[in-house]
Structure formats: structure tokens, C-alpha cells
C-alpha positions, 0 to 999 in steps of 0.5 A: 523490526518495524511496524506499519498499521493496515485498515481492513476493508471492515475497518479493523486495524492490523499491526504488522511487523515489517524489515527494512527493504521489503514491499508493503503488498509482501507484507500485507499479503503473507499477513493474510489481508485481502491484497490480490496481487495479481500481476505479482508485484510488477505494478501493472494490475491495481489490486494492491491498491491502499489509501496511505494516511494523509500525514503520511503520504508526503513521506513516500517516494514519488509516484512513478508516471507508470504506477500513477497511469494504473491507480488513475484507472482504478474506481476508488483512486484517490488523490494525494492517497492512493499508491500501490502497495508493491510500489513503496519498499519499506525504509526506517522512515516509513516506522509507523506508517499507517494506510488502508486497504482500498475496496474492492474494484 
């Protein structure tokens, strides 16, 4: 098992026990964090949208044309840092990886 640490919209960080091949957004949810999902994982809604951690964010796969069209659209889209969580399948590389979970749209 690894770990990713996931900031709540209040600011409280959660350590979260994740496996090798799994979505982030299946992970964050099943742990009870406020992440809707509501298209259910197919990339198409925006409601599991994060922020990565800045020094993290060059270490994850390249954004597709198709997830970047739908985080653009989102009111709290940041550069460089917004993702959607059910885009990022987890791999050993991503050990530690640190994110925060956007506010609400």
C-alpha cells in the first residue's frame, strides 16, 4: 500500500492508504471526503476536481484535450494544478502525492 494526502475544503489533511492501479476520485470518495463524482468517473462532470501541490503536478500524466476542456469550465480552475481526480490512476511514483480538494462550483 501507498499514501496520498488529501486537503479538505476546511483545511484538514487526510492521509489515505491508496494501491497501485486505482483512481484517485475512488479513493478519495470511499474515504468519505466530499468528492460528487457524479458522471461517475467517466471525466465528463467536474465534480471531482483537485488542486495537485504544485511539486507535484509535473509528475502526473499529461492532461488530456477532453479532461482540460471540462476543468477549464470549472469556477475555481487553476493552472498548472487542476486535474480531475478520476483522470490520475495511481502508480508508485505518485507515493506521497499531495492534493487539495477544490471548492465547491
Amino acid at each position: 500500500m501507498f499514501e496520498i494526502y488529501v486537503t479538505d475544503r476546511e483545511g484538514i489533511e487526510h492521509q489515505l492508504n491508496i494501491g497501485e492501479g486505482q483512481k484517485l476520485m475512488d479513493v478519495i470518495r470511499d474515504a468519505g471526503l466530499p468528492v460528487d463524482a457524479t458522471c461517475g468517473g467517466e471525466g465528463t462532470c467536474a465534480t471531482c476536481h483537485v488542486h495537485i501541490d504544485p511539486d507535484w503536478y509535473p509528475k502526473l500524466p499529461e492532461i488530456s484535450d477532453s479532461e482540460l476542456n471540462f476543468i477549464e469550465a470549472a469556477m475555481t480552475f487553476e493552472p498548472d494544478c487542476s486535474r480531475l481526480s478520476c483522470q490520475i490512476i495511481f502508480n508508485q511514483q505518485l507515493n506521497g502525492l499531495k492534493l487539495q480538494i477544490a471548492d465547491d462550483e
